[in-house]
Backbone as XML, in Angstrom:
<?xml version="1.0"?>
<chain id="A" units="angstrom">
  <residue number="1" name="UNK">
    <atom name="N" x="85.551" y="84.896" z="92.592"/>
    <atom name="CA" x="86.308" y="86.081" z="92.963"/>
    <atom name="C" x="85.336" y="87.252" z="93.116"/>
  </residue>
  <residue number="2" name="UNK">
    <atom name="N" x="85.314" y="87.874" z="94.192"/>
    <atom name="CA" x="84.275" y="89.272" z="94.614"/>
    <atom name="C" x="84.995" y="90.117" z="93.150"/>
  </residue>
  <residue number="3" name="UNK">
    <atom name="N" x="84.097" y="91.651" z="93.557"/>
    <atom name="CA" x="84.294" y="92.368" z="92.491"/>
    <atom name="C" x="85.295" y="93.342" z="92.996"/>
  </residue>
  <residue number="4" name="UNK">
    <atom name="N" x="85.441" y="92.803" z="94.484"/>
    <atom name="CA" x="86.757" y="94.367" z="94.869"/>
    <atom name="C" x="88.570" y="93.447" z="94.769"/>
  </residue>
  <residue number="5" name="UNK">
    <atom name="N" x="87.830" y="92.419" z="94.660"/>
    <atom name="CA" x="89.342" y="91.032" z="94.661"/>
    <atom name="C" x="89.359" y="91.532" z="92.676"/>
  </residue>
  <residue number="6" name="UNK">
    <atom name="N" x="89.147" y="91.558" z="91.807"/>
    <atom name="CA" x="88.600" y="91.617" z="90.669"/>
    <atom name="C" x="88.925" y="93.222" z="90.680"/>
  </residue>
  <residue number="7" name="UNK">
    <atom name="N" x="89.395" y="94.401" z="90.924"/>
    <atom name="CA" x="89.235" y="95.255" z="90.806"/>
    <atom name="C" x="90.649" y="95.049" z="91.241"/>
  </residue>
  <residue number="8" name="UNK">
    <atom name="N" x="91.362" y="94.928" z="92.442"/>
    <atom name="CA" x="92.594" y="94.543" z="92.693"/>
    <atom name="C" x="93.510" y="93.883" z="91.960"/>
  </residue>
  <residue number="9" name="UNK">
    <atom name="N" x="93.148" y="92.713" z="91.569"/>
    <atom name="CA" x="93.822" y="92.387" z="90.316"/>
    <atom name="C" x="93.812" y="92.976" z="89.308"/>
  </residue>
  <residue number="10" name="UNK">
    <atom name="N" x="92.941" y="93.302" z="88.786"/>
    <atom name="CA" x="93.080" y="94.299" z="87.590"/>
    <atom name="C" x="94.136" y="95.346" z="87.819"/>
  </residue>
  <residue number="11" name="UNK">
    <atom name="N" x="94.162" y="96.333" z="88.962"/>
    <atom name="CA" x="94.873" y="97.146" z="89.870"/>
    <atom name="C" x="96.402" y="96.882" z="89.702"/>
  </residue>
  <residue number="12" name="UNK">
    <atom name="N" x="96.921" y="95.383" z="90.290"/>
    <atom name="CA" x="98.139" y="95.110" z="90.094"/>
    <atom name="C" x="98.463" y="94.835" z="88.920"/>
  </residue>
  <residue number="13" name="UNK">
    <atom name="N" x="97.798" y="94.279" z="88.055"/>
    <atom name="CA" x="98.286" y="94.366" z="86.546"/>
    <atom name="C" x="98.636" y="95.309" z="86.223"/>
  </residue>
  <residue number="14" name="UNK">
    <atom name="N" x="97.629" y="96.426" z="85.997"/>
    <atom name="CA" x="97.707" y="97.729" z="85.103"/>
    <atom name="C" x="99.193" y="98.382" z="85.893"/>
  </residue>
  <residue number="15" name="UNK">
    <atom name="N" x="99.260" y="98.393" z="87.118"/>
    <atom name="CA" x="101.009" y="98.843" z="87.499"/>
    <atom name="C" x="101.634" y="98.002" z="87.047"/>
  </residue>
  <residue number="16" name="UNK">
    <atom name="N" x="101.441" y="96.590" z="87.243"/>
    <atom name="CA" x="102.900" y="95.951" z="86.445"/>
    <atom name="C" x="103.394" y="96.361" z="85.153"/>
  </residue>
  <residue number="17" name="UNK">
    <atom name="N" x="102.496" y="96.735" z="84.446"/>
    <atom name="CA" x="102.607" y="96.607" z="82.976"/>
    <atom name="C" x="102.958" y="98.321" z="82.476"/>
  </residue>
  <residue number="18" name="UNK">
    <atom name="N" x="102.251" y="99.314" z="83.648"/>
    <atom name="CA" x="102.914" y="100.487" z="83.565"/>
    <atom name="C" x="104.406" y="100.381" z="83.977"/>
  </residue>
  <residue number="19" name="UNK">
    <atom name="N" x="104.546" y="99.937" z="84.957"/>
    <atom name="CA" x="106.456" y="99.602" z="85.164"/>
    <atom name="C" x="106.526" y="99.327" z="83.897"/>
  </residue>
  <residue number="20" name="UNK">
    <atom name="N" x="106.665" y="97.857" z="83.130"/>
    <atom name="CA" x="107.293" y="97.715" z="82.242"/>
    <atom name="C" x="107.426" y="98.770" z="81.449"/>
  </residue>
  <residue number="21" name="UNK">
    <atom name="N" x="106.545" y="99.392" z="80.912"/>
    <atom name="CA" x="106.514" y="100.174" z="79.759"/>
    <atom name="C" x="107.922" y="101.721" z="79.810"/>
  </residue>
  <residue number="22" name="UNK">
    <atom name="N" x="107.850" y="101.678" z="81.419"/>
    <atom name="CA" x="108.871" y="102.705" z="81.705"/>
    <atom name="C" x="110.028" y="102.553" z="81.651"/>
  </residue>
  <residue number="23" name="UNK">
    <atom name="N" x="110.334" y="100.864" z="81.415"/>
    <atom name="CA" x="111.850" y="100.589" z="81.418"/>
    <atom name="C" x="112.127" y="99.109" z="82.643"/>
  </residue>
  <residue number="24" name="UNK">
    <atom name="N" x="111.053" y="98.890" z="83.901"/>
    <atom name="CA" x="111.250" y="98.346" z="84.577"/>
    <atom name="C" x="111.256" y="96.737" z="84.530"/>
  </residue>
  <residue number="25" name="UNK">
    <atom name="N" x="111.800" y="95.890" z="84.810"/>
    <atom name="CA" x="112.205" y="94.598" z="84.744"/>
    <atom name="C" x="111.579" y="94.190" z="85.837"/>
  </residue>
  <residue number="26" name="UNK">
    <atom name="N" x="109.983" y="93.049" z="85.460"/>
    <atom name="CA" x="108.994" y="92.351" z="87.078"/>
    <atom name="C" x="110.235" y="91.024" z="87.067"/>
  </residue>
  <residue number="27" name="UNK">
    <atom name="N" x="110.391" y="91.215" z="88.204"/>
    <atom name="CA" x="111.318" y="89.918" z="88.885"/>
    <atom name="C" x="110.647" y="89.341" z="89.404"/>
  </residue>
  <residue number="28" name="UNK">
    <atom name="N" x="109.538" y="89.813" z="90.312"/>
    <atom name="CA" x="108.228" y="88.258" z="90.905"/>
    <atom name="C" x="106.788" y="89.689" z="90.997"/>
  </residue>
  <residue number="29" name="UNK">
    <atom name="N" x="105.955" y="88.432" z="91.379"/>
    <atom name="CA" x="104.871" y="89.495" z="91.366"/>
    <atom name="C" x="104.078" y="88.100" z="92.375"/>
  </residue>
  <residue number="30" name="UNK">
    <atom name="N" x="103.578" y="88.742" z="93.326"/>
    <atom name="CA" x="102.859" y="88.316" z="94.537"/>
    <atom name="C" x="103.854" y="87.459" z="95.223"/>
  </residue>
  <residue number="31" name="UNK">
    <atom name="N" x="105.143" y="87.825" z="95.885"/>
    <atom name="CA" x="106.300" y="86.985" z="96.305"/>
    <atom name="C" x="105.732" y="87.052" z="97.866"/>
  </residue>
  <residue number="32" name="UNK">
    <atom name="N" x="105.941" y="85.697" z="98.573"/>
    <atom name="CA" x="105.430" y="85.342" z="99.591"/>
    <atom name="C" x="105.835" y="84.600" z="100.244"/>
  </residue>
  <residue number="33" name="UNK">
    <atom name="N" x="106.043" y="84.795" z="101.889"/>
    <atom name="CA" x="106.904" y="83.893" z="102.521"/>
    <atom name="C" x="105.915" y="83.724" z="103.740"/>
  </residue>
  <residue number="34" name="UNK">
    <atom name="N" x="105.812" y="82.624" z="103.920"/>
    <atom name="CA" x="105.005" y="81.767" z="105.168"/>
    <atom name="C" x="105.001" y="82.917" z="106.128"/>
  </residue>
  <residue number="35" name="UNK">
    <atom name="N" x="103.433" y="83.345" z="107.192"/>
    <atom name="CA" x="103.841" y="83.498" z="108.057"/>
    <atom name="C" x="104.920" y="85.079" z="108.227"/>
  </residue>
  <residue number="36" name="UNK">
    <atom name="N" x="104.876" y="85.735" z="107.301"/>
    <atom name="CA" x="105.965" y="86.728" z="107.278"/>
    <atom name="C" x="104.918" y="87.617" z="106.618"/>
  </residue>
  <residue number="37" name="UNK">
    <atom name="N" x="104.873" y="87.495" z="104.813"/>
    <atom name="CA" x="103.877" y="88.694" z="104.549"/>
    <atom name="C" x="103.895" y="88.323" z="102.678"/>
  </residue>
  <residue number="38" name="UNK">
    <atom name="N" x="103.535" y="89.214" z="102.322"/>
    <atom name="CA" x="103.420" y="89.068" z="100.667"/>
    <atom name="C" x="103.902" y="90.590" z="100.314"/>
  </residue>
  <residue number="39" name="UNK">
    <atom name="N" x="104.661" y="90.228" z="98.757"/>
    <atom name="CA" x="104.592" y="91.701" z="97.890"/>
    <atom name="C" x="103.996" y="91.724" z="97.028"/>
  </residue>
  <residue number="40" name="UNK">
    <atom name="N" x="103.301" y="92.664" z="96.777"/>
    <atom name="CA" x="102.762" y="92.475" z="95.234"/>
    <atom name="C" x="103.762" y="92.598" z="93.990"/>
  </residue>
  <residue number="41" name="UNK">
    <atom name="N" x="104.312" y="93.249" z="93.958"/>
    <atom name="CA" x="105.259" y="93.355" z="92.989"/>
    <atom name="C" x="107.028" y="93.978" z="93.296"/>
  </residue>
  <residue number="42" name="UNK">
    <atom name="N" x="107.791" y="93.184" z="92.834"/>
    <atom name="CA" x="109.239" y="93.531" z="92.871"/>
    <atom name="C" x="109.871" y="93.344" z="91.440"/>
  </residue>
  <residue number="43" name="UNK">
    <atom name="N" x="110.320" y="94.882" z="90.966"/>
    <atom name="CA" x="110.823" y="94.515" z="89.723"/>
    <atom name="C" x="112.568" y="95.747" z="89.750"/>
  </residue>
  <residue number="44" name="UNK">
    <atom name="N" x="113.270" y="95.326" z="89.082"/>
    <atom name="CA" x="114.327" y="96.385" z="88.422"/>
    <atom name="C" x="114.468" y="97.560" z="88.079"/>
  </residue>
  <residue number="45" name="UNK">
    <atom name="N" x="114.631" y="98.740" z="88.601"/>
    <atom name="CA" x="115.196" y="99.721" z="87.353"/>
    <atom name="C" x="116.231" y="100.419" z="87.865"/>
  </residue>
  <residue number="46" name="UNK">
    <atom name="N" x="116.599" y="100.896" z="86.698"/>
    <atom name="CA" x="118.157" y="101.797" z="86.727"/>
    <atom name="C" x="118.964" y="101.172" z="87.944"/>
  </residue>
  <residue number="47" name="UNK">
    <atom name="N" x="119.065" y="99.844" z="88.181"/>
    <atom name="CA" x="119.974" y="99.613" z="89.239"/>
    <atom name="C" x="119.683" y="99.431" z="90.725"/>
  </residue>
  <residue number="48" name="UNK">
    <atom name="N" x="118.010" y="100.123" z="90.394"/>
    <atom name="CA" x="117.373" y="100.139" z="91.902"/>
    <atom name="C" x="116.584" y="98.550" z="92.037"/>
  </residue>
  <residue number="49" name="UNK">
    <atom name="N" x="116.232" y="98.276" z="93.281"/>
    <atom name="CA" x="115.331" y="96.857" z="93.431"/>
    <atom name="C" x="113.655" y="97.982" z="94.318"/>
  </residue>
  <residue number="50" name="UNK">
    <atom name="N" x="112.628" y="97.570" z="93.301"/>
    <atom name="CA" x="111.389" y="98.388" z="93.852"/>
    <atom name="C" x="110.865" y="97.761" z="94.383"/>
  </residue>
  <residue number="51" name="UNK">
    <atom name="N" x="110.283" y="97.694" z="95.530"/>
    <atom name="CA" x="109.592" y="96.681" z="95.868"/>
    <atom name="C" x="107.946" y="97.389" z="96.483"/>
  </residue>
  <residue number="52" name="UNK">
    <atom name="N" x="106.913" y="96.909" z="95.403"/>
    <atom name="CA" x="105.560" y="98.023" z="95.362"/>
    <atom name="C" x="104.336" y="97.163" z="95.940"/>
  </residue>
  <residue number="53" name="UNK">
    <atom name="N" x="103.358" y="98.073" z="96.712"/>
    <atom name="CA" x="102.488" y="97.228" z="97.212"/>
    <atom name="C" x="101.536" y="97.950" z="96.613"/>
  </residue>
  <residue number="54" name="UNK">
    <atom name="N" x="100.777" y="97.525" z="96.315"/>
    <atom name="CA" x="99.541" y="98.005" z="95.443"/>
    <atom name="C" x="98.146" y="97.997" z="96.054"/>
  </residue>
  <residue number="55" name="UNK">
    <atom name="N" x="97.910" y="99.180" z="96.258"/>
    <atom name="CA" x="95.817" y="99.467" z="96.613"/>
    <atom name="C" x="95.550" y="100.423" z="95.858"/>
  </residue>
  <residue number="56" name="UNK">
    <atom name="N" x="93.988" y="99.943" z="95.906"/>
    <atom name="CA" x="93.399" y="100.660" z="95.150"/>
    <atom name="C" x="92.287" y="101.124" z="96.113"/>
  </residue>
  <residue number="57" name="UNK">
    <atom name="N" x="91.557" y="102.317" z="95.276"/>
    <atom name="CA" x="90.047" y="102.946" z="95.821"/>
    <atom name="C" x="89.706" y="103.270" z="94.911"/>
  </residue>
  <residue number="58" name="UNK">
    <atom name="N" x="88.690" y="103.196" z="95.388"/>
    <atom name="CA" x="87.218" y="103.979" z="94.575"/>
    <atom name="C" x="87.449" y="105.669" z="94.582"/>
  </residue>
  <residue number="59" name="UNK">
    <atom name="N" x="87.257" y="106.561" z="93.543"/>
    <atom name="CA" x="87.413" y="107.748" z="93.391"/>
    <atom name="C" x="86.285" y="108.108" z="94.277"/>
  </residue>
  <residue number="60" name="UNK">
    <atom name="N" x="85.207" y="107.667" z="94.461"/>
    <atom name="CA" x="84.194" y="108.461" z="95.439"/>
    <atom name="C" x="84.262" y="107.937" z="96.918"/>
  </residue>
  <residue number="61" name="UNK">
    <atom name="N" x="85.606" y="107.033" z="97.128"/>
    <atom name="CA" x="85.577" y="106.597" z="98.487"/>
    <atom name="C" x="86.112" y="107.830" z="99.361"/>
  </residue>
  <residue number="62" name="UNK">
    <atom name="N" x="85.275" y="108.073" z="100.981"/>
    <atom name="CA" x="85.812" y="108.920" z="101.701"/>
    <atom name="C" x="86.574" y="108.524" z="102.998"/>
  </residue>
  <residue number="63" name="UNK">
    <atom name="N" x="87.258" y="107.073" z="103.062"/>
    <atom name="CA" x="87.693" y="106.791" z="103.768"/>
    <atom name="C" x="89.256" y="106.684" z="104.098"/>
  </residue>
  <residue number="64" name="UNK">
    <atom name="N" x="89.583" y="107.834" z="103.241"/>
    <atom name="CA" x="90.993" y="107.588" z="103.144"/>
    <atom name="C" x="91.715" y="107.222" z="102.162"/>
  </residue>
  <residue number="65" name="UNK">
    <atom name="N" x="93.052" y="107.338" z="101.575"/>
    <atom name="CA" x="93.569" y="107.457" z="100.488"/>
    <atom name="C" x="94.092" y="106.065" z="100.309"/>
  </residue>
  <residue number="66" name="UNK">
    <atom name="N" x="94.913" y="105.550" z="99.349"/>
    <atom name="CA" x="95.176" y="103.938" z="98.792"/>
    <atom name="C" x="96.675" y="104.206" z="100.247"/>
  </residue>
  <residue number="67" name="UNK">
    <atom name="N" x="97.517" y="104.766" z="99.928"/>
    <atom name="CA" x="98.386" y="104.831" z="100.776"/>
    <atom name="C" x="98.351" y="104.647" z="101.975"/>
  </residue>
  <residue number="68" name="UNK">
    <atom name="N" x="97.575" y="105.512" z="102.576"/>
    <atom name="CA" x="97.024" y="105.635" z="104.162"/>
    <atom name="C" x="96.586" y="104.137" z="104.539"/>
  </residue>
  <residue number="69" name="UNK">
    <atom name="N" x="96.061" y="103.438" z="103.803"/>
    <atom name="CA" x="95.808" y="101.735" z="103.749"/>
    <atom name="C" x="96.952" y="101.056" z="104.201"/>
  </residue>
  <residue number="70" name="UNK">
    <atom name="N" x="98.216" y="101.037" z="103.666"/>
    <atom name="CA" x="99.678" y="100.563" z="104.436"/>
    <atom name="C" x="100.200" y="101.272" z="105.759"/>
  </residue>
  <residue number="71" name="UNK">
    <atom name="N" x="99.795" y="100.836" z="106.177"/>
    <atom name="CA" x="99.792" y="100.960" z="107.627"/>
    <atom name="C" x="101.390" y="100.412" z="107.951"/>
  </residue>
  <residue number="72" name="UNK">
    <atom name="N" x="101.740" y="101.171" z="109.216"/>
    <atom name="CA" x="102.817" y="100.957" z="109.407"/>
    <atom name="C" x="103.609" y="99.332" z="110.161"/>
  </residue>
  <residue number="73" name="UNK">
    <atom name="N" x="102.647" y="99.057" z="110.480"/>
    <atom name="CA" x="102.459" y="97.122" z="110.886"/>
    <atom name="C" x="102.367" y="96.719" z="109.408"/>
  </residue>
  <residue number="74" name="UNK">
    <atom name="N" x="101.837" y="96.750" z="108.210"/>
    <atom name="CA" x="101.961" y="96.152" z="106.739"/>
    <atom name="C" x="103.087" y="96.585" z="106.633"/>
  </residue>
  <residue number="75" name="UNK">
    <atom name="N" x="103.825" y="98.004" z="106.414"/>
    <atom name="CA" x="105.157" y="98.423" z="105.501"/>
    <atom name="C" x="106.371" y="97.288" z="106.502"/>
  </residue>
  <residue number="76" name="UNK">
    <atom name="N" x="105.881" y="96.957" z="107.585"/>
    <atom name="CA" x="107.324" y="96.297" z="108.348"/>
    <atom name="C" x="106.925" y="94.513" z="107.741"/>
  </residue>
  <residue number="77" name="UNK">
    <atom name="N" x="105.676" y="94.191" z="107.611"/>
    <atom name="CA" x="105.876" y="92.810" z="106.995"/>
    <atom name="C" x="106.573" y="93.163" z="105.798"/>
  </residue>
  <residue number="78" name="UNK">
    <atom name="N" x="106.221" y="94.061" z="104.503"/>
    <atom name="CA" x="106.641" y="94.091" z="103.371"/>
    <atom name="C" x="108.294" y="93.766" z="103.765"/>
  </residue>
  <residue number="79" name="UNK">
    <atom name="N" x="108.940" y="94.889" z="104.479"/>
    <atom name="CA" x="110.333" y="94.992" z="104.840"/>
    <atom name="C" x="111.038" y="93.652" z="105.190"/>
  </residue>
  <residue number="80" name="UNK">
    <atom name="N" x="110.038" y="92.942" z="106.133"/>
    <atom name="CA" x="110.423" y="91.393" z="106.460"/>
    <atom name="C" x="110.425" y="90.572" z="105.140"/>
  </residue>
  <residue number="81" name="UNK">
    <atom name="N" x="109.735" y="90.523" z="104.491"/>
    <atom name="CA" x="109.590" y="89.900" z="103.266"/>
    <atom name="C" x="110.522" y="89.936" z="102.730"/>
  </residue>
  <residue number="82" name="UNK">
    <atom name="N" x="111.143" y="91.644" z="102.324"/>
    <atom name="CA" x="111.733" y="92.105" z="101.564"/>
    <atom name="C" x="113.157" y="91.090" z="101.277"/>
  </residue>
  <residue number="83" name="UNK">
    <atom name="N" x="113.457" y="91.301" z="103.073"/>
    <atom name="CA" x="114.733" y="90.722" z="103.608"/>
    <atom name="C" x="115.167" y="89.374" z="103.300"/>
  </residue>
  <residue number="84" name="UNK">
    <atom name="N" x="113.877" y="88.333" z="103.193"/>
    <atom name="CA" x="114.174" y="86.820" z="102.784"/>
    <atom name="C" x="114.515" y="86.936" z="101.302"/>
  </residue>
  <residue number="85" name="UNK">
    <atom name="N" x="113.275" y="87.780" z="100.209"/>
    <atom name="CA" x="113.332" y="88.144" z="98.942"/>
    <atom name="C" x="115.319" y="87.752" z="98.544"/>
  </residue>
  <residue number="86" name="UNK">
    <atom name="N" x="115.489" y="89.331" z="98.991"/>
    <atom name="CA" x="117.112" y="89.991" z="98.816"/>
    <atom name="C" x="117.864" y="88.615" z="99.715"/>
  </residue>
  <residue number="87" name="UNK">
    <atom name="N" x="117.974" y="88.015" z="100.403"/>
    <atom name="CA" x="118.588" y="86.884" z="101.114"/>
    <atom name="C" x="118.744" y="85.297" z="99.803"/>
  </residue>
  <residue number="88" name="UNK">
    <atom name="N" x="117.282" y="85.479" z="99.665"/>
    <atom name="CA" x="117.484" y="84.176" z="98.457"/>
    <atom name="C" x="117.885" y="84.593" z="97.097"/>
  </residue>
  <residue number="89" name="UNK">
    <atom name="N" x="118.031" y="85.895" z="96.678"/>
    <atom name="CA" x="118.689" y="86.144" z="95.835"/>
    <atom name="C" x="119.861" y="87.380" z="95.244"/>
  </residue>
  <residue number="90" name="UNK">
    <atom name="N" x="120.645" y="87.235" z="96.520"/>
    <atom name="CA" x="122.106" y="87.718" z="96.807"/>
    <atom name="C" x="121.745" y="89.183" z="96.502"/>
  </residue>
  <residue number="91" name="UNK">
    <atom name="N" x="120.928" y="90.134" z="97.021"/>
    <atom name="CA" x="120.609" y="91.198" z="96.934"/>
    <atom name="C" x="120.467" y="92.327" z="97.933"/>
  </residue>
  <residue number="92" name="UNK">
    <atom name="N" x="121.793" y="93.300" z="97.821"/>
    <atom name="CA" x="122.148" y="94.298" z="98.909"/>
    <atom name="C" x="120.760" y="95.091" z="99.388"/>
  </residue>
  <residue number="93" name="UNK">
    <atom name="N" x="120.284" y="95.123" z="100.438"/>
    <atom name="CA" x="119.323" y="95.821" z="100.808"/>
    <atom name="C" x="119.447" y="97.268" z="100.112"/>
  </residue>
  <residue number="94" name="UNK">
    <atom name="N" x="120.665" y="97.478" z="100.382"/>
    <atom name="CA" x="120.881" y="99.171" z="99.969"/>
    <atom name="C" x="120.259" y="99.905" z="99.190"/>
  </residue>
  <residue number="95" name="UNK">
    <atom name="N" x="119.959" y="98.713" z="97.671"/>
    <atom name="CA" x="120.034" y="98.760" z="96.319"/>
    <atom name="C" x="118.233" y="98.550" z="96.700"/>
  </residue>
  <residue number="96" name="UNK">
    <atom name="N" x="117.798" y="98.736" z="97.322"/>
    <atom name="CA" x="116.231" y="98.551" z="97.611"/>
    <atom name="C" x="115.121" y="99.565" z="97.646"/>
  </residue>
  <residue number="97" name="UNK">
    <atom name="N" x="114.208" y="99.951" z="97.210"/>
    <atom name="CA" x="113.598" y="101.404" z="97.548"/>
    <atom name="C" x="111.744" y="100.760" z="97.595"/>
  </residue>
  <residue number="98" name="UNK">
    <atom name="N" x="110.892" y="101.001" z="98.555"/>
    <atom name="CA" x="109.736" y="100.800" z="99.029"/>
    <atom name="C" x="108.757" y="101.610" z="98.091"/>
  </residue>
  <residue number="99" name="UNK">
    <atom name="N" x="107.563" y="101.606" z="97.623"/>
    <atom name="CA" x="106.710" y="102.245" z="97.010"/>
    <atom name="C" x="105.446" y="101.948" z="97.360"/>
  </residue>
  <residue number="100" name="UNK">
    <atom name="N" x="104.155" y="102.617" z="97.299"/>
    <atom name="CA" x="102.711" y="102.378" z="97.624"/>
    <atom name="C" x="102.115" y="102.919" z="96.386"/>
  </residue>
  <residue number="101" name="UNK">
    <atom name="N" x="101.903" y="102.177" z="95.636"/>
    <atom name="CA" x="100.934" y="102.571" z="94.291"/>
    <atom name="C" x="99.922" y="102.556" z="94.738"/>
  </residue>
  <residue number="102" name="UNK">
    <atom name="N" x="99.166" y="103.550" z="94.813"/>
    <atom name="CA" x="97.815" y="103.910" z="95.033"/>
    <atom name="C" x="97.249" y="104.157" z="93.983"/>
  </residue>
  <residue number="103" name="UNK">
    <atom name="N" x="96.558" y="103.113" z="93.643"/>
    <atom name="CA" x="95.290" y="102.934" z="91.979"/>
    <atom name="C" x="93.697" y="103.744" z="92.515"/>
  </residue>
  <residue number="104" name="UNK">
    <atom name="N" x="93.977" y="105.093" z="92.206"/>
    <atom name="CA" x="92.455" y="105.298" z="92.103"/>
    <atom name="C" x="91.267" y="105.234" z="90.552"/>
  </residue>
  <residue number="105" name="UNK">
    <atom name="N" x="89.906" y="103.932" z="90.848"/>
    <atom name="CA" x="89.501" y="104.246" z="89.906"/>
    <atom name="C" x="87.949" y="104.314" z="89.786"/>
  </residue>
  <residue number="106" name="UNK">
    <atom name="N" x="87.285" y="104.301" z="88.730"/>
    <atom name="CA" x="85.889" y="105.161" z="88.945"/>
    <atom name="C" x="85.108" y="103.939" z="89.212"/>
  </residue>
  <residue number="107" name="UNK">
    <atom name="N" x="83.321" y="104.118" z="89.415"/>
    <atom name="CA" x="82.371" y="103.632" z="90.016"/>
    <atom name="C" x="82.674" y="101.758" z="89.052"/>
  </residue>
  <residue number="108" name="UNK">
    <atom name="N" x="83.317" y="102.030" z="87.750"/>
    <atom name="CA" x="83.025" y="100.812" z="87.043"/>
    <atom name="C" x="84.222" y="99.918" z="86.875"/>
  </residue>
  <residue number="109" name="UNK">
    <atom name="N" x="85.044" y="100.598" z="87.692"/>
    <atom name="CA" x="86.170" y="99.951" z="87.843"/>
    <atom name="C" x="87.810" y="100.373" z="87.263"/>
  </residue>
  <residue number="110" name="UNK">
    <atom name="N" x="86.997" y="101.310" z="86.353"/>
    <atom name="CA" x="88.281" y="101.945" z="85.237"/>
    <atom name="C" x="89.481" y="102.431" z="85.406"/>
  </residue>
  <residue number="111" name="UNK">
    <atom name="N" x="90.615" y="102.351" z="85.606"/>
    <atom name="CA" x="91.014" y="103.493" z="86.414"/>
    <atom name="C" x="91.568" y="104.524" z="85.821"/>
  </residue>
  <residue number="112" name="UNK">
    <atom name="N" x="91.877" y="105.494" z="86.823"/>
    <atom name="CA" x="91.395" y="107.332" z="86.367"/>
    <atom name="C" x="92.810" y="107.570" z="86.747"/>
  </residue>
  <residue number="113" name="UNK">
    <atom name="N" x="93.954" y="107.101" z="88.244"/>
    <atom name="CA" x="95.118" y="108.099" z="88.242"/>
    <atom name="C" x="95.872" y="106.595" z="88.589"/>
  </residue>
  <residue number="114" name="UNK">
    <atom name="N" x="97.196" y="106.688" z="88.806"/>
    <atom name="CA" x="98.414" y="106.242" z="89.301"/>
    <atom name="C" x="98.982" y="106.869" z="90.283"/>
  </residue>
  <residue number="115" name="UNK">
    <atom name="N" x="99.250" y="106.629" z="91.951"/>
    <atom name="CA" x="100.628" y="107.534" z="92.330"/>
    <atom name="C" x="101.303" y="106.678" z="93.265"/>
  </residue>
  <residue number="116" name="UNK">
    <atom name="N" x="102.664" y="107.208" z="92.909"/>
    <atom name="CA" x="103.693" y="106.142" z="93.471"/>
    <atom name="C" x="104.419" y="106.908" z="94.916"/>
  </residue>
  <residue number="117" name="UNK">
    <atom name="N" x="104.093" y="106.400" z="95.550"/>
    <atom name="CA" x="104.446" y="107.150" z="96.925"/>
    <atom name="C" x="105.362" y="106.004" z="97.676"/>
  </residue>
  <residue number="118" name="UNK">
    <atom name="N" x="106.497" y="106.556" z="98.191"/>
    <atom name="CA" x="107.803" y="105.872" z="98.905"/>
    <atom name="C" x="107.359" y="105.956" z="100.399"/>
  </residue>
  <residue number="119" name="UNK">
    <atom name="N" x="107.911" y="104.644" z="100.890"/>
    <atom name="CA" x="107.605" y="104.508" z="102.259"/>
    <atom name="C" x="108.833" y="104.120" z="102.625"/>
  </residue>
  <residue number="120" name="UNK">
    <atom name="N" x="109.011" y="103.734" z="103.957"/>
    <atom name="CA" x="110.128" y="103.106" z="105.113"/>
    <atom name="C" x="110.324" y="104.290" z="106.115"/>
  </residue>
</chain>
């Protein structure tokens, strides 16, 4: 595993486990359908279904923010995904809300902020 695959994972953990701590319920984590797309994480709260894609950067990167990375061709696979997700398990789109966790963290990997930014 490279060290930026290794930095990513670390990345999606540390949000999963911040969800939990807030109250949120992980229902899958890297859910994936042939040919369509992947989520990193879909979990529960207050009634809502989140469904979060997770990047990270480097605090001294100048190429743009973790967000700006989901591009609007990625947020429509997520959405496709979304749709089989909520299909195989009797789940009103309605009840659905999109997020881009953007993990920024320092030169050694650590990370320094969290922000949860809504897309669609």
């Amino acid at each position: 595993m490279t060290r930026n695959q290794e930095i990513g994972r670390s990345s999606e953990e540390y949000v999963a486990k911040y969800l939990e701590q807030r109250g949120s319920k992980i229902l899958a984590r890297n859910y994936s359908v042939h040919n369509v797309g992947e989520i990193d994480i879909i979990c529960e709260y207050k009634n809502k279904i989140l469904v979060i894609e997770v990047k990270s950067r480097d605090s001294r990167e100048r190429y743009g923010t973790p967000e700006e990375a989901v591009t609007r061709s990625k947020q429509q696979k997520i959405m496709r995904t979304t749709l089989q997700y909520c299909k195989e398990n009797h789940i009103d789109l309605e009840h659905v809300s999109y997020f881009v966790a953007g993990v920024i963290h320092d030169v050694s990997g650590n990370i320094i902020d969290v922000q949860f930014t809504p897309f669609y």
